[in-house]
N, C-alpha and C positions, 0 to 999 in steps of 0.2 A: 235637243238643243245643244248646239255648240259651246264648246267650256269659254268661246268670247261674247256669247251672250247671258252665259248663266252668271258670270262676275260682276257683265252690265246690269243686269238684274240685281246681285247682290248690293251693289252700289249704289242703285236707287233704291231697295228696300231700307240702305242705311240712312238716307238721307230721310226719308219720308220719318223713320223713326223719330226723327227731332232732337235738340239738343240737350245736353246734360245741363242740370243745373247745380250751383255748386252748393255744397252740402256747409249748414253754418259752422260760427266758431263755438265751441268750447273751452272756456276758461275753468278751472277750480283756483278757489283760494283758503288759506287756512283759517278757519274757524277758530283755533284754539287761542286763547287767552295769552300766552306768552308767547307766539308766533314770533316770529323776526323774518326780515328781509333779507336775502343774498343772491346777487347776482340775477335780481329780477323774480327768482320765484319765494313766495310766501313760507317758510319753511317752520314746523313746530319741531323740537326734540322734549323728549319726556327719558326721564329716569327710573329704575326700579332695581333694586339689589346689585349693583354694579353694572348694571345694563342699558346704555344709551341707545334708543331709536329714532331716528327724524325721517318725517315722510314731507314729501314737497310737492305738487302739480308740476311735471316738467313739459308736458306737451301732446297734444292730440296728434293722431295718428289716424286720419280718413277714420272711421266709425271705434275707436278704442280713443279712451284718455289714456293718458301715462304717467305714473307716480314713481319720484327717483324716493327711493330706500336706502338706508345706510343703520346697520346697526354695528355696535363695540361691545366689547364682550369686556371687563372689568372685573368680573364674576372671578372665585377660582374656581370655577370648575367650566368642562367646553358646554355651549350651547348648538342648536340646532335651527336654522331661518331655513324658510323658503316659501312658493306658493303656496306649495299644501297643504300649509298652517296661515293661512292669510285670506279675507273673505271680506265682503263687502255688502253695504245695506242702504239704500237710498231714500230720502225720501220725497214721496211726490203726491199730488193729487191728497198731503193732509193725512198720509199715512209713509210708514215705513215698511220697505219691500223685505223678503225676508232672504235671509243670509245668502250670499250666492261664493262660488271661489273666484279668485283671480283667477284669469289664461295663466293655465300651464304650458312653460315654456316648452319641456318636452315633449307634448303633444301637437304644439305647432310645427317643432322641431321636425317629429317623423311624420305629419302631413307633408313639410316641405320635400323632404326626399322621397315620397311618395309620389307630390305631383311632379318633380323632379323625373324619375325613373319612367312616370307616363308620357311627359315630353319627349324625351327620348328615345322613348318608344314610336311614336308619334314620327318625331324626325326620320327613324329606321325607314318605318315603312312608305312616307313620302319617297326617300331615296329609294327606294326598291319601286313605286310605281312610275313616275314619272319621266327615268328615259326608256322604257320602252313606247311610251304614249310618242316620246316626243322623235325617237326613230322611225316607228310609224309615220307620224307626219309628215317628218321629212322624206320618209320615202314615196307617201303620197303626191307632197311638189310635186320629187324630183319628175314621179309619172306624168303627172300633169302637166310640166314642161316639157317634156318628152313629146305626150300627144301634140303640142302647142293651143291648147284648150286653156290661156294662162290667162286671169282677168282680174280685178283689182283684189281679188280677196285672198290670191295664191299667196299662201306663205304666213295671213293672218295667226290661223290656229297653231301651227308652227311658233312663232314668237310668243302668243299666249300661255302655250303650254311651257315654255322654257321660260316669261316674266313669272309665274305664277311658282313654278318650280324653285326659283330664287326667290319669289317672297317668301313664301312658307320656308325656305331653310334658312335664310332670316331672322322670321318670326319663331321658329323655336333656336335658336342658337338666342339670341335675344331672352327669351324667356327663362332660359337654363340659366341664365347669367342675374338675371334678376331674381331670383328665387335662390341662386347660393349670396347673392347681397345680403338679403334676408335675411336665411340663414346665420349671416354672422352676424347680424344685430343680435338673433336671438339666441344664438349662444356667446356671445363676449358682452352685451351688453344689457340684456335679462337679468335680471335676479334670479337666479339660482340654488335648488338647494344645497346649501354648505354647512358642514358644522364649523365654528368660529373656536378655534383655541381660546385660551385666557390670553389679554392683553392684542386682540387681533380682532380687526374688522371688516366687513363686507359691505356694497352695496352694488346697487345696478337700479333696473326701471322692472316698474310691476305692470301689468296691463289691464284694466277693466273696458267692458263695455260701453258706450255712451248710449245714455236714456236722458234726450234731451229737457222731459218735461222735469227731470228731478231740481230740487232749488240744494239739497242735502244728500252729502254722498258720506258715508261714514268709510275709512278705510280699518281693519282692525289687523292687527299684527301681532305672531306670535313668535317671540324670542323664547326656544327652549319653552318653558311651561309658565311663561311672564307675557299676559298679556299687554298689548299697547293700543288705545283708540285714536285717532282721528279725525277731524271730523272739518269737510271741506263745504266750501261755498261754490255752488256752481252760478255758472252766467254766461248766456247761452247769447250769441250776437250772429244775426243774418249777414249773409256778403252781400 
């Protein structure tokens, strides 16, 4: 099979697949009793030995919620935030799920350089296969014109191999670029673990999973050896 029929092919096997459909909304809102409103999302703060935390629903992300965090350190002495003191508990179905952690940032972190370094790998070796197919070809034409045996399809494979050649480097220069966007989400704008001096404070976005049937999502936060609960309203809307 010709590489301008196998794409034909891949083309209608995409079609036949059928269309995406889009995935609903996810809301959370504060549960907590003293909640307040800012800037649209629901936000609680709680207190403990000089230690302020406030967690808020700030935005779904294709299959993750995302919770902006902020704590203050007031305390004297330093404390210590981050995911891997932070866990979450949902409930659904009339029960609660048990403890799970938030996404670690720096695990997503080194997947991204990971899938990162395969792309480009990826790229390499397109670039290595592709002009020799496509010198071939062309040198095929040029025989073919040569013999004058030249008829509507001379030169087809020729431009296939050289459109396709340019998509895929494209499609990963594309992809490298999108995966370091990423990247700086989740390392500038992740919650991080940091120790907080006295008088200094942190915040960023935490990430959990979306489980749509939950009505109760508990977020639980540890400040140093203080913990903090949580505890949000989910509300799930179809597009």
């Amino acid at each position: 099979m010709t590489l301008t029929l196998r794409l034909t092919a891949l083309a209608a096997a995409a079609l036949a697949a059928g269309c995406a459909t889009p995935e609903p909304l996810v809301r959370l809102e504060s549960a907590g009793s003293h909640a307040t409103w800012i800037a649209g999302r629901s936000v609680e703060v709680q207190e403990r030995n000089g230690v302020r935390v406030a967690a808020a629903f700030d935005h779904q992300d294709a299959s993750q919620v995302v919770f902006r965090v902020e704590v203050q350190n007031d305390s004297r002495g330093t404390i210590d935030v981050g995911p891997d003191a932070m866990t979450c508990r949902r409930f659904e179905d009339g029960v609660w799920s048990t403890e799970t952690l938030v996404i670690d940032p720096e695990e997503v972190i080194a997947e991204i350089d990971a899938r990162s370094s395969r792309e480009r790998a990826r790229a390499e070796n397109d670039e290595r296969l592709f002009p020799p197919l496509l010198f071939l070809s062309v040198l095929g034409d040029i025989a073919t014109v040569a013999s004058g045996n030249v008829d509507r399809t001379t030169g087809l494979q020729t431009a296939a191999i050289a459109n396709e050649s340019e998509n895929r480097s494209a499609r990963h220069a594309n992809a490298v670029q999108q995966l370091g966007s990423t990247k700086e989400v989740w390392m500038n704008a992740a919650l991080r673990r940091t120790t907080i001096a006295p008088g200094q404070a942190v915040a960023g976005l935490v990430y959990i999973n979306v489980r749509k049937k939950a009505r109760l999502v508990r977020l639980d936060v540890w400040a140093g050896s203080l913990p903090f609960q949580f505890l949000f309203k989910q509300y799930v809307r179809p597009v």
